[in-house]
N, CA, C and O of each residue as an XYZ file, in Angstrom:
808
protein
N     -31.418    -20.355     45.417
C     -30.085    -20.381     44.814
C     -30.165    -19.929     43.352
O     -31.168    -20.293     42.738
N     -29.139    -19.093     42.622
C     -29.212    -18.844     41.652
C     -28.917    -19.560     40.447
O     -28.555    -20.696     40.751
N     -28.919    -19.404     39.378
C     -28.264    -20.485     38.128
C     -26.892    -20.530     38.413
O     -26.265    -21.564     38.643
N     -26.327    -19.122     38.392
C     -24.760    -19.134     38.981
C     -24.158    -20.387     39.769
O     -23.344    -21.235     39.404
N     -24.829    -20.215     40.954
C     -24.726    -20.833     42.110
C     -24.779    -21.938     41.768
O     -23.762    -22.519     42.148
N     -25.564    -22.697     41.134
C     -26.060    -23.786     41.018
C     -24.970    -25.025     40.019
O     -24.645    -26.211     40.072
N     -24.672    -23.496     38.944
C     -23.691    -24.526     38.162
C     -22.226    -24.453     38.754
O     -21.353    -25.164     38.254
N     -21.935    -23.593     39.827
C     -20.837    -23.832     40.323
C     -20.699    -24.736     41.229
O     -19.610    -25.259     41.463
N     -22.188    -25.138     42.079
C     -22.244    -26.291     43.407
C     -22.082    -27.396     42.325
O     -21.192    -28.197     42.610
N     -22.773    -27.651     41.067
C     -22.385    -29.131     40.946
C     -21.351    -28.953     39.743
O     -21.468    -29.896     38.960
N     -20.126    -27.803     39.254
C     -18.701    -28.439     39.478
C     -18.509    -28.850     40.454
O     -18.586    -30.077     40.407
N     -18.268    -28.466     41.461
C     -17.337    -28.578     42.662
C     -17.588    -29.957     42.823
O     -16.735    -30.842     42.883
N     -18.813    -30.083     42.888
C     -19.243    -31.516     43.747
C     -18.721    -32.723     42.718
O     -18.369    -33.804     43.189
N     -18.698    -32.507     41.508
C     -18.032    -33.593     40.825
C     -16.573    -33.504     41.270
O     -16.063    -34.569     41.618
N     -15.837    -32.423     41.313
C     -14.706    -32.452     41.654
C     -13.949    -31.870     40.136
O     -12.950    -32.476     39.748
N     -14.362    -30.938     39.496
C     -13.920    -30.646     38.046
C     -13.732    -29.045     38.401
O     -14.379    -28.334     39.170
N     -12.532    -28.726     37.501
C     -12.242    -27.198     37.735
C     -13.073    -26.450     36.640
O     -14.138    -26.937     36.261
N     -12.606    -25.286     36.132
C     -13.628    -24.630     34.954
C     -12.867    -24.976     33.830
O     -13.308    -25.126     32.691
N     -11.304    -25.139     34.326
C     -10.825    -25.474     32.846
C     -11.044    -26.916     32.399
O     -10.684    -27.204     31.257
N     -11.599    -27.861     33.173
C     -11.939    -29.045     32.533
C     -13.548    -29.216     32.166
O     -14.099    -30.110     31.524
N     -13.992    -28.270     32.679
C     -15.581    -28.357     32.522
C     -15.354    -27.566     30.744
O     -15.790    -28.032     29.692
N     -14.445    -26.129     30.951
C     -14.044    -25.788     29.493
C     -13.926    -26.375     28.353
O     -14.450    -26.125     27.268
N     -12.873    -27.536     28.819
C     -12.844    -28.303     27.865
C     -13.440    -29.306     26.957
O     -13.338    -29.643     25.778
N     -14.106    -29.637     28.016
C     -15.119    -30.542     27.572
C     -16.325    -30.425     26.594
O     -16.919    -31.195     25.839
N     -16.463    -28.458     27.126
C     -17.300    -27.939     26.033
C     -16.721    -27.695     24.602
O     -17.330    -27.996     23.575
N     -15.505    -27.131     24.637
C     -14.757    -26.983     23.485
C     -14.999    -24.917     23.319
O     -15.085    -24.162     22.352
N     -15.031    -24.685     25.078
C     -15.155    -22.875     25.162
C     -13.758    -22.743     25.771
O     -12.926    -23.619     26.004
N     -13.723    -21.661     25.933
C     -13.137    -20.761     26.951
C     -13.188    -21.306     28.641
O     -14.254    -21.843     28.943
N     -12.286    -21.226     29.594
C     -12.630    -21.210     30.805
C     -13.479    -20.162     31.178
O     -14.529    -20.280     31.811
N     -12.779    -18.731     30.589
C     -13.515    -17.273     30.640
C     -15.196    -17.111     30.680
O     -15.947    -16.280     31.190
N     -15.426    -18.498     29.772
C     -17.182    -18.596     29.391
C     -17.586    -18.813     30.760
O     -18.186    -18.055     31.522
N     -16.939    -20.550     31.023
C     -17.788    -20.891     32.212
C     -17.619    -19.963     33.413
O     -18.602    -19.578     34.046
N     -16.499    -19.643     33.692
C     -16.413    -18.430     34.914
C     -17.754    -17.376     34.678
O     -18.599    -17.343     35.572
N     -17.912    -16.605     33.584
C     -18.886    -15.899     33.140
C     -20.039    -16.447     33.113
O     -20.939    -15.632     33.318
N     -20.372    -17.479     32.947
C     -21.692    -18.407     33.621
C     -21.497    -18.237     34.752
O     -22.065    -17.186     35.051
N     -20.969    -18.696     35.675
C     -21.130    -18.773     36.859
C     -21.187    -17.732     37.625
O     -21.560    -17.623     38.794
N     -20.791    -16.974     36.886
C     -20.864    -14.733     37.643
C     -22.082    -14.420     37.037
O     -22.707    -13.420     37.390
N     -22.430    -15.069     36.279
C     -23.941    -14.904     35.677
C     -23.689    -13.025     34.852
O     -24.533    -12.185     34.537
N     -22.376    -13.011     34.771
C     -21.994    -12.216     33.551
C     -22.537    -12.447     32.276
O     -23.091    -11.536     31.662
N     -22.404    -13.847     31.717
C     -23.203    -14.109     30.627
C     -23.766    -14.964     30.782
O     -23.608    -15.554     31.851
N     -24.832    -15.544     29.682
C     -25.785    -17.507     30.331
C     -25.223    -17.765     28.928
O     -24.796    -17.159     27.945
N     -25.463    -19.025     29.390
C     -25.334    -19.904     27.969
C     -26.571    -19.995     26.747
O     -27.775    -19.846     26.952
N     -26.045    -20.222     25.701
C     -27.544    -19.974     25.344
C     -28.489    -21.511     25.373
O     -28.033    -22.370     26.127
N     -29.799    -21.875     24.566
C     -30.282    -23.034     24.903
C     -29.652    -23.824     24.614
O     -29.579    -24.578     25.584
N     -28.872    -24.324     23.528
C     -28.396    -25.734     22.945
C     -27.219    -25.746     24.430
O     -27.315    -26.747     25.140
N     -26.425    -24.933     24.750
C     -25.430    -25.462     26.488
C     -26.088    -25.079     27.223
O     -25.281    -24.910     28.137
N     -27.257    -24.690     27.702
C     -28.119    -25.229     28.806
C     -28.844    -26.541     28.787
O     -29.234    -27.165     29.774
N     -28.960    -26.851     27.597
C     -29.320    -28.297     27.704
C     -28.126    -29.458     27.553
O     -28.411    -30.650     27.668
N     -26.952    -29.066     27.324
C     -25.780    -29.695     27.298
C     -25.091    -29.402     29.108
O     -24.462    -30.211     29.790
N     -25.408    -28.302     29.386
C     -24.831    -28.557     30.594
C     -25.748    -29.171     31.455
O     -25.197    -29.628     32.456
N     -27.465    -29.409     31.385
C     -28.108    -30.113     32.528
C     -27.685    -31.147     32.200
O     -27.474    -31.824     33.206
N     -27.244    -32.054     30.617
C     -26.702    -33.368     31.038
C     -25.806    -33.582     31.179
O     -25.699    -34.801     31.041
N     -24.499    -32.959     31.506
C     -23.409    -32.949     32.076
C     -23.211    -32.837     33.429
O     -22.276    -33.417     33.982
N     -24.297    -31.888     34.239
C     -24.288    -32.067     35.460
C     -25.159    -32.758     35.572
O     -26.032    -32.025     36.037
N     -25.489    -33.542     35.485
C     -26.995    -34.435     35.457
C     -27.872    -33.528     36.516
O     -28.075    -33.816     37.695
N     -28.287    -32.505     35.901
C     -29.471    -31.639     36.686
C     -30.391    -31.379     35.659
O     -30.038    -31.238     34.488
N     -31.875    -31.290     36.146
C     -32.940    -30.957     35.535
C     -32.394    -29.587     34.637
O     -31.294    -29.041     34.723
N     -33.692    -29.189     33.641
C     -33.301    -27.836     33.541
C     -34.130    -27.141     34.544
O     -33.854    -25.998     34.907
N     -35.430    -27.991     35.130
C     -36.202    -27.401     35.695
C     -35.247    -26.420     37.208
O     -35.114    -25.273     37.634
N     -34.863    -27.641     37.470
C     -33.866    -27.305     38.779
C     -32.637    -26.420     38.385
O     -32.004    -25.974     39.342
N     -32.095    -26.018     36.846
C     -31.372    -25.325     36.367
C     -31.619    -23.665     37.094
O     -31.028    -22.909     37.865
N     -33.222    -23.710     36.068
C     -33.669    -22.377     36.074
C     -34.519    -22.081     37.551
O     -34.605    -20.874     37.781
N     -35.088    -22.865     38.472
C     -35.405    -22.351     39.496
C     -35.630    -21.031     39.774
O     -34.546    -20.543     40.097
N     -36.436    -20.270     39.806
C     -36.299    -19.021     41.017
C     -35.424    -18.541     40.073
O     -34.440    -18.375     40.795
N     -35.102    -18.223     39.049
C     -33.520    -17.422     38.554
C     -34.592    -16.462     37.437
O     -34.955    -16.932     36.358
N     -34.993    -15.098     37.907
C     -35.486    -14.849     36.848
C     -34.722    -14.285     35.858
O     -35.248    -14.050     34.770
N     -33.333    -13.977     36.095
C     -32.236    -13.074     35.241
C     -32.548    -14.259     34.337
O     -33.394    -14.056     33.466
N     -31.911    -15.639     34.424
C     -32.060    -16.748     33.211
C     -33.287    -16.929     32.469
O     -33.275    -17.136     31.256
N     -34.555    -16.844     33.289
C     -35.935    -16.970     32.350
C     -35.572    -15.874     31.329
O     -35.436    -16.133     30.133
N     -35.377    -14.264     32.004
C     -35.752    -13.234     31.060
C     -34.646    -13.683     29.586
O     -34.945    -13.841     28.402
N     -33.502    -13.769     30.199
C     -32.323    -13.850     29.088
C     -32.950    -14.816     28.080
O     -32.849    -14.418     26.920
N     -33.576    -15.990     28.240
C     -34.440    -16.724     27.387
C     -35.300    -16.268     26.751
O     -35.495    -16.367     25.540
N     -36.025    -15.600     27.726
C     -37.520    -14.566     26.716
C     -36.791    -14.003     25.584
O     -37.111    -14.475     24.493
N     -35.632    -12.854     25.588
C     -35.095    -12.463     25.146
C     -34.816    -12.642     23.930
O     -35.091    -12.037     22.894
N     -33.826    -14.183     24.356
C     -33.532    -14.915     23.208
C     -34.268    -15.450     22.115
O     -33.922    -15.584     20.941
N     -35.580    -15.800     22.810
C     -36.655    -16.269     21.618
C     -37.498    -15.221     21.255
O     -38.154    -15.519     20.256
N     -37.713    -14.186     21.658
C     -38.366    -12.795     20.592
C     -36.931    -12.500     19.786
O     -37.020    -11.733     18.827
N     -35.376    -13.151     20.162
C     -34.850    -12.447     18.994
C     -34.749    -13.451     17.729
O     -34.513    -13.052     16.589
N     -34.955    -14.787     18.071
C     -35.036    -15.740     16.926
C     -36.393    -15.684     16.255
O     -36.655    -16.280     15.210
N     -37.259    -14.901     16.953
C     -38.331    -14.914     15.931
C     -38.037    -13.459     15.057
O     -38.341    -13.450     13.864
N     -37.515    -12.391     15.602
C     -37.501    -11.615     14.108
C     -36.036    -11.375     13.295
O     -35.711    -10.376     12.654
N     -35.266    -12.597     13.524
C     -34.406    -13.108     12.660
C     -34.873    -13.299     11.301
O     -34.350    -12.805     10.302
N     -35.842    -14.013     11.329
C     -36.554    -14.306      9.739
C     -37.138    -12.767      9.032
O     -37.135    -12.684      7.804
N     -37.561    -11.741      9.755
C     -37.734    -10.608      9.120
C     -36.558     -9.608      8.745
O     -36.445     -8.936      7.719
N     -35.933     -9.664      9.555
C     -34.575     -8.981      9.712
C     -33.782     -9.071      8.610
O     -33.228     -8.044      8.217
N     -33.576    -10.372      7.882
C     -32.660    -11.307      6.341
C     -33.813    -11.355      5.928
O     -33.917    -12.572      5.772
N     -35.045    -10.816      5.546
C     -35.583    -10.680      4.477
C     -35.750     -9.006      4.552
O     -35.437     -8.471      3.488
N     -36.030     -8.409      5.234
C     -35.682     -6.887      5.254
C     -34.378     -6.223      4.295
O     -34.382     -5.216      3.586
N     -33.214     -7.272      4.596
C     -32.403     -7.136      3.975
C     -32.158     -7.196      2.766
O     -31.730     -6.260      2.091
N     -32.522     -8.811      2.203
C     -33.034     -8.762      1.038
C     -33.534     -8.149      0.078
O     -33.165     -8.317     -1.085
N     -34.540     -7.270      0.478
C     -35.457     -6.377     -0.123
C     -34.931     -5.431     -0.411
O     -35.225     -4.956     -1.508
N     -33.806     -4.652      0.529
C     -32.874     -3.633      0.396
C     -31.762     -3.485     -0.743
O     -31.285     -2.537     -1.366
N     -31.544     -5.094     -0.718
C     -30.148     -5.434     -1.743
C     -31.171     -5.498     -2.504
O     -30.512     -4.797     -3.272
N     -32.119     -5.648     -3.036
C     -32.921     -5.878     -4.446
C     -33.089     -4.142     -4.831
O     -32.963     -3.634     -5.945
N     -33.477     -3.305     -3.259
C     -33.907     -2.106     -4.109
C     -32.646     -1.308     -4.561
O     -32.561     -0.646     -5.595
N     -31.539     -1.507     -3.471
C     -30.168     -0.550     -4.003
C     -30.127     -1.352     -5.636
O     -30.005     -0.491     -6.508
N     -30.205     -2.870     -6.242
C     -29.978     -3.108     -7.071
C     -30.475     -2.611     -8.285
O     -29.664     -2.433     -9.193
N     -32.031     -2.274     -8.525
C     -32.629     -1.905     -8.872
C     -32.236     -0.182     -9.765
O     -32.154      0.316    -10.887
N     -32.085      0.186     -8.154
C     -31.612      1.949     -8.307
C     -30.298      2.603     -8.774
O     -30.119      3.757     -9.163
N     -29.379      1.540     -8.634
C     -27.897      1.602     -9.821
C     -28.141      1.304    -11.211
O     -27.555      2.005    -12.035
N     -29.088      0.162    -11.711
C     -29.629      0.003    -12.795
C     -30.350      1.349    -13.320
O     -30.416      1.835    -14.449
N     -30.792      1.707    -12.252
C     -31.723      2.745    -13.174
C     -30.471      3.885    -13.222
O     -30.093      4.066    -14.380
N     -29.888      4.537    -12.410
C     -28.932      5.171    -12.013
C     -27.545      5.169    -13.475
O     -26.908      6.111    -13.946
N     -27.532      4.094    -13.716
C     -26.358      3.780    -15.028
C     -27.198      3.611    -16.266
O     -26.605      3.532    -17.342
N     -28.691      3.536    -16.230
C     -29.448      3.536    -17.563
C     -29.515      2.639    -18.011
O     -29.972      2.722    -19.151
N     -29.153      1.198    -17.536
C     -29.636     -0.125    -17.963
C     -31.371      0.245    -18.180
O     -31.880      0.581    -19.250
N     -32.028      0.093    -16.972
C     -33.080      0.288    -16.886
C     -33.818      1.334    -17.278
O     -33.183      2.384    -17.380
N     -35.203      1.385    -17.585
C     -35.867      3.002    -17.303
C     -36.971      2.477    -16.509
O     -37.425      1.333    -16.508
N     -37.381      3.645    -15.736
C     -38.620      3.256    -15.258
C     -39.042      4.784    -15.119
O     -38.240      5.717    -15.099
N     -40.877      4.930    -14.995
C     -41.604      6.650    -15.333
C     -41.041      6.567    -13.949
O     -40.451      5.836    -13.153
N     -41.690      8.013    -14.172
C     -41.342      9.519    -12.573
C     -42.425      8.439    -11.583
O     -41.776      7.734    -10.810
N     -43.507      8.295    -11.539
C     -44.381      7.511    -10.685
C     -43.671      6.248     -9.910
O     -43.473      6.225     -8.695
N     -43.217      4.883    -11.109
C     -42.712      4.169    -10.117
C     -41.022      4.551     -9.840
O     -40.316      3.550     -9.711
N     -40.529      5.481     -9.768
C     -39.192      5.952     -9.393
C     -39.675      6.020     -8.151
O     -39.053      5.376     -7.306
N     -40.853      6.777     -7.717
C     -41.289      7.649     -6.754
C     -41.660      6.514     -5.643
O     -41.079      6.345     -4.571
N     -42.551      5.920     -6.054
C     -42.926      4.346     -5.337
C     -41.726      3.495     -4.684
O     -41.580      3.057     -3.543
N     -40.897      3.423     -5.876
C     -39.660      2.964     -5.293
C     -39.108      2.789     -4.284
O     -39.120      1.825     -3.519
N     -38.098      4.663     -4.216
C     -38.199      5.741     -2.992
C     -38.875      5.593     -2.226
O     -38.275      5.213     -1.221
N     -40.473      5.723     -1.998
C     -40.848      5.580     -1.016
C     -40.775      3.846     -0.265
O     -40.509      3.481      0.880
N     -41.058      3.256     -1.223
C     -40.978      2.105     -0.793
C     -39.699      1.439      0.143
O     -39.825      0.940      1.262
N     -38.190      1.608     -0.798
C     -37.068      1.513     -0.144
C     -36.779      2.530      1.056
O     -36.121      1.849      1.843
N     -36.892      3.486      1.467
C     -37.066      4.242      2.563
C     -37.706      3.874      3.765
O     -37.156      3.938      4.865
N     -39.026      3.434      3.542
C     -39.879      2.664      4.552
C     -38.982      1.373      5.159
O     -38.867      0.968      6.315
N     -38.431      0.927      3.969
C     -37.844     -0.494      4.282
C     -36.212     -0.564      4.863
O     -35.556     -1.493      5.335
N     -35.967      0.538      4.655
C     -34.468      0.853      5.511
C     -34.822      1.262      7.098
O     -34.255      0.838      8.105
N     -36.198      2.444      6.991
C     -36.503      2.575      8.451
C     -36.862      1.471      9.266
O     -36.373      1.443     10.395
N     -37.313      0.927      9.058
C     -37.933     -0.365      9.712
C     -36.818     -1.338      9.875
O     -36.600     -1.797     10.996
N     -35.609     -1.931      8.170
C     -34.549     -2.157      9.363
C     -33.824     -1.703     10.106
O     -33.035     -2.480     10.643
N     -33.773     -0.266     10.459
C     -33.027      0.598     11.535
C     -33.545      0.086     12.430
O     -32.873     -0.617     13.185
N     -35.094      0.298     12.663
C     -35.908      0.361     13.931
C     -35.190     -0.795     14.604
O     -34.480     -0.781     15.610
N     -35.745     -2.378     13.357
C     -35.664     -3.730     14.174
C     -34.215     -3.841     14.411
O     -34.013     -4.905     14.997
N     -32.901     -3.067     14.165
C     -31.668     -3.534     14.449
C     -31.608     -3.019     15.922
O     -31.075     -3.645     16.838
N     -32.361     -1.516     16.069
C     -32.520     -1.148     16.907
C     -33.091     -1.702     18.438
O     -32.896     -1.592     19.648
N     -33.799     -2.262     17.594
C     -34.860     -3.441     18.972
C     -33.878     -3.933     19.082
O     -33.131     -3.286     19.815
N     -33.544     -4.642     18.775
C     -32.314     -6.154     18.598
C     -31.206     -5.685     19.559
O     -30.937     -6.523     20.419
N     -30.562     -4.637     19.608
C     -29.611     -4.303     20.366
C     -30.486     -3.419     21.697
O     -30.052     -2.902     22.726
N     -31.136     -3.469     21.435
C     -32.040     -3.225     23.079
C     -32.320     -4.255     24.030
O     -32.576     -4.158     25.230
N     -32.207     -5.508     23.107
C     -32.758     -6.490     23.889
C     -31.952     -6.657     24.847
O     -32.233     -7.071     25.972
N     -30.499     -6.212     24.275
C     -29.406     -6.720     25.233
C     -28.393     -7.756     25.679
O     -27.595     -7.678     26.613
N     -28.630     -8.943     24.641
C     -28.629    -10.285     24.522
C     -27.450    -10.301     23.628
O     -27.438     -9.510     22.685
N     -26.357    -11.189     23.832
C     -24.931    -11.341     23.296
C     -25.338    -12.628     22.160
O     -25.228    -13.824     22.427
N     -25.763    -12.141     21.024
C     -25.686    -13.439     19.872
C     -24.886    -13.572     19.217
O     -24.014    -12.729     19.010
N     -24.985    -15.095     18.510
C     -24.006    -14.965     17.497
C     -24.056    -14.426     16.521
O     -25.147    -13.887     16.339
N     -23.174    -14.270     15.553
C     -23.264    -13.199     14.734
C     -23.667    -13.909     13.454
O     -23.506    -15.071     13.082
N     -24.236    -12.858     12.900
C     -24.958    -14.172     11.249
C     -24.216    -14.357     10.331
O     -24.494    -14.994      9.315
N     -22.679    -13.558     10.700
C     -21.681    -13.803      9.355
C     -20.108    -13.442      9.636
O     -19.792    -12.288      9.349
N     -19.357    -14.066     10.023
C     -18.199    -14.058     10.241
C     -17.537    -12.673     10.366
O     -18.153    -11.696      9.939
N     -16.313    -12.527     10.928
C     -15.750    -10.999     10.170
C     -14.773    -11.396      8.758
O     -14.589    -10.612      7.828
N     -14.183    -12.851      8.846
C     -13.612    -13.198      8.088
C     -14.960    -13.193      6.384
O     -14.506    -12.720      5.342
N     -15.894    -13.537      6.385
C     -16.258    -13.651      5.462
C     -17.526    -12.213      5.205
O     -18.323    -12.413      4.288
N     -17.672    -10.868      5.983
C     -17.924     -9.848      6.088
C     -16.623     -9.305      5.259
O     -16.821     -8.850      4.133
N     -15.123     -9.347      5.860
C     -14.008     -8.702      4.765
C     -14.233     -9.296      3.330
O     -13.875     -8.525      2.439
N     -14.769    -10.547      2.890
C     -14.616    -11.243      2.065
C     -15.862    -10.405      1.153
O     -15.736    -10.006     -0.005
N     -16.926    -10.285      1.915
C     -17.580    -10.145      0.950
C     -17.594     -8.674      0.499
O     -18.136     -8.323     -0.549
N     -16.944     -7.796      1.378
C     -16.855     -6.680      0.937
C     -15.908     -6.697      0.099
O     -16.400     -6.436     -0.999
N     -14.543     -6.903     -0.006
C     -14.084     -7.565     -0.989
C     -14.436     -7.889     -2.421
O     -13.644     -7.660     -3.335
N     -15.630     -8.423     -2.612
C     -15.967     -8.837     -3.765
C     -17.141     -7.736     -4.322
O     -17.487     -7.791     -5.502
N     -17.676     -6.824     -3.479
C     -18.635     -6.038     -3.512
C     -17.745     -4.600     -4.424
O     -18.087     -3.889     -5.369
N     -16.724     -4.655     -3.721
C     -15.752     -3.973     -4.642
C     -15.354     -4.277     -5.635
O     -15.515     -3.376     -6.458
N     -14.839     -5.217     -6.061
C     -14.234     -5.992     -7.428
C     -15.613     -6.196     -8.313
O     -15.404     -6.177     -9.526
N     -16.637     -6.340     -8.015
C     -18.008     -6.314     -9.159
C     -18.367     -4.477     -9.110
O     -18.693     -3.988    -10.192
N     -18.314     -3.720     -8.128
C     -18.673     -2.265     -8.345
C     -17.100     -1.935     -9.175
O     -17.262     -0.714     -9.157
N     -15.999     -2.068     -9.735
C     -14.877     -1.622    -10.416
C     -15.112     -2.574    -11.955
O     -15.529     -2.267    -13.072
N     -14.792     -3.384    -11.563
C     -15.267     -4.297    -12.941
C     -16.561     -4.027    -13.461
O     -16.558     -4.198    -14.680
N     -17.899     -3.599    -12.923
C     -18.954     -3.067    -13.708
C     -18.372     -1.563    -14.339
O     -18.373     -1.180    -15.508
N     -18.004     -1.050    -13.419
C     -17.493      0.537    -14.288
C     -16.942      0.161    -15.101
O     -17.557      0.176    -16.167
N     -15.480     -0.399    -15.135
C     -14.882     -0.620    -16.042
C     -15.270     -0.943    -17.596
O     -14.799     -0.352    -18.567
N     -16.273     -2.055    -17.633
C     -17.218     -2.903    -18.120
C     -18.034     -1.708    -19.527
O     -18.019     -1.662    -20.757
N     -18.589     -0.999    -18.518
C     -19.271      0.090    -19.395
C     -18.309      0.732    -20.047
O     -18.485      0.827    -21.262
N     -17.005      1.365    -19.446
C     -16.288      2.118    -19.765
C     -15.686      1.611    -21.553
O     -15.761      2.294    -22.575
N     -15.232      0.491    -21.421
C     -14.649     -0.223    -22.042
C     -15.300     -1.078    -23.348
O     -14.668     -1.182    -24.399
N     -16.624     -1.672    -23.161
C     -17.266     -2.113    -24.134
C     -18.598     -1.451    -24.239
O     -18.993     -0.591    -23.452
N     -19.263     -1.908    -25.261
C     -20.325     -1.273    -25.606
C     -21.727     -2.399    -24.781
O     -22.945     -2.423    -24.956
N     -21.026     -3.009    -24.098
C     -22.325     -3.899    -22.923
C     -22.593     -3.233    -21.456
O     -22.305     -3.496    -20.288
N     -23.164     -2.424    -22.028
C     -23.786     -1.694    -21.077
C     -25.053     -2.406    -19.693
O     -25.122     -2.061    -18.514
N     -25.641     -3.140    -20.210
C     -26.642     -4.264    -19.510
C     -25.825     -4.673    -18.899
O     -25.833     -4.223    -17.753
N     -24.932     -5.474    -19.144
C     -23.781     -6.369    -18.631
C     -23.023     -5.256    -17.264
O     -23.342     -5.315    -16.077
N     -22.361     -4.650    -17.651
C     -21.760     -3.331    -16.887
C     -22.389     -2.836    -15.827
O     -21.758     -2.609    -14.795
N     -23.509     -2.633    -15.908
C     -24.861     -2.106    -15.229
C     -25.282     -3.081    -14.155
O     -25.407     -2.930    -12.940
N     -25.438     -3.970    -14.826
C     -25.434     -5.168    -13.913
C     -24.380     -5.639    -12.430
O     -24.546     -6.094    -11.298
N     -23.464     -5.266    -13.157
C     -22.101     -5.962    -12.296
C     -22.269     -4.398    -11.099
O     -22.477     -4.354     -9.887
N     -22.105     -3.506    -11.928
C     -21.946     -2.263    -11.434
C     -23.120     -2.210     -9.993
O     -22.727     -2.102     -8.831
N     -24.612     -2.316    -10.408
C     -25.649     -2.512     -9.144
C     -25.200     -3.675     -8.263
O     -25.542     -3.514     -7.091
N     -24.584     -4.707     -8.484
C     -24.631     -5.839     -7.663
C     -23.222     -5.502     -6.547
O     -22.997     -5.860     -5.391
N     -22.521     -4.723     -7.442
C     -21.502     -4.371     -6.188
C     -21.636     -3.427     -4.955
O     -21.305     -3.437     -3.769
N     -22.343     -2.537     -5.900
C     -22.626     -1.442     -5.029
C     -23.942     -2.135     -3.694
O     -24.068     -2.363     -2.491
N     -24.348     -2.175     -4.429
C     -25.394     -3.471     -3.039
C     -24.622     -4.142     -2.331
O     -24.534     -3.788     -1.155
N     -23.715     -5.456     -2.843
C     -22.815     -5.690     -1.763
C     -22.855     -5.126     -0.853
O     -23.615     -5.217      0.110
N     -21.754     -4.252     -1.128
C     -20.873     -3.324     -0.378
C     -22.074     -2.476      0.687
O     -21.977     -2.704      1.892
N     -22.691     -1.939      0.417
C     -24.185     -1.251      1.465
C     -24.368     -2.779      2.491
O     -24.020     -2.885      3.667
N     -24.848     -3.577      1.851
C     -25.278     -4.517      2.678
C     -24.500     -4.958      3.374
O     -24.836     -5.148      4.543
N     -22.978     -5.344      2.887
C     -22.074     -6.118      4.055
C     -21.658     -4.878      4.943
O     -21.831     -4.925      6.160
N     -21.072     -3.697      4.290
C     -21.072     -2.501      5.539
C     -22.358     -2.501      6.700
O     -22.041     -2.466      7.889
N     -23.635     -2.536      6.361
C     -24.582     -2.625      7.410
C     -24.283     -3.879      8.223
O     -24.124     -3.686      9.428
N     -24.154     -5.422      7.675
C     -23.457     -6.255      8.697
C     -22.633     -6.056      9.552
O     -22.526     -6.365     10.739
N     -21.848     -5.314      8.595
C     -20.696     -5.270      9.714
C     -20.782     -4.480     10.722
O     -19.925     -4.702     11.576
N     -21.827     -3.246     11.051
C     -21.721     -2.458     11.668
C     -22.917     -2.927     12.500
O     -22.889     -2.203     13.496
N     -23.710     -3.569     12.580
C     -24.594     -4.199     13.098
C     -23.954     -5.377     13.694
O     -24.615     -5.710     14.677
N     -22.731     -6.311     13.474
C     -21.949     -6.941     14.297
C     -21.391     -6.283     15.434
O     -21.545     -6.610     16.611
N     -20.627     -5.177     14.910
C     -19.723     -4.588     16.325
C     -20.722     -3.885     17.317
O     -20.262     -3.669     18.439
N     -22.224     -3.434     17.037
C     -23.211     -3.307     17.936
C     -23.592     -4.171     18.784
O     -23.914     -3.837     19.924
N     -23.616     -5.523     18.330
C     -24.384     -6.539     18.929
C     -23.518     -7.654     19.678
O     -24.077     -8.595     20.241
């Protein structure tokens, strides 16, 4: 018998429809139907909420179901390069930051480490292409690491520090200051655009 199967024999047998099993979770009916078409699985924290709701093992959950093992494998090679993935990022918003500084003349730095830089930030954009790339190969419906509500937000503000740094320079003679505001927006804005477009992929 499949996982499908399995979580639909013990609704029934309690005597509960999907919209009360729904509710109880605080989902969609749409979810549990989609569990049970094995359209989507749940992930671990409601597989272990639904074996104690149906009072079933997980052992007896997953049985014989290898679609559910793999979707698990899945899931845990993608929580392990979660932690590289937001520091990949990191590194990116530090180097775009970096390269507007130098870019508006806050900073100087020689032809050598310009060059290092470049190469350095390049390497580090390919590699997060690659791993966004893995990530949406895996195939696996996650949650997303940042709202769309607070993705508009922060682009939002990625703008208002890239206008207010121009301005900034334009206007006073604090150029550091200006420069500053000016790199931190423009980073924003790169970084939450890559969220966001890495959301509607995934």
């Amino acid at each position: 018998m499949k996982f499908g199967d399995r979580l639909k024999n013990a609704r029934t047998e309690m005597n509960l429809t999907q919209e009360q099993v729904a509710n109880d979770f605080f989902i969609t009916r749409q979810t549990i139907s989609s569990w049970e078409n094995e359209k989507t699985y749940p992930d671990i924290a409601s597989l272990i909420k639904l074996s104690d709701y149906y009072h079933i093992s997980l052992d007896t959950l997953l049985k014989e179901d290898s679609g559910m093992k793999e979707y698990l494998e899945k899931k845990s090679v993608e929580k392990s390069i979660l932690p590289i993935f937001i520091t990949l990022i990191i590194i990116d918003l530090l180097f775009i930051t970096l390269l507007i500084l130098k870019i508006v003349n806050v900073i100087q730095f020689s032809n050598d480490v310009v060059l290092i830089l470049n190469i350095f930030g390049t390497l580090n954009a390919i590699a997060l292409l690659q791993l966004s790339s893995f990530k949406i190969k895996l195939g696996t419906k996650s949650k997303k690491l940042i709202t769309n509500k607070k993705l508009n937000l922060g682009l939002g503000i990625g703008g208002i520090l890239l206008i207010a740094g121009m301005l900034f320079r334009l206007l006073t003679k604090l150029a550091l200051i200006g420069g500053i505001l000016t790199g931190m927006g423009f980073a924003i804005l790169v970084i939450y655009l890559f969220l966001k477009m890495n959301s509607k992929s995934s």
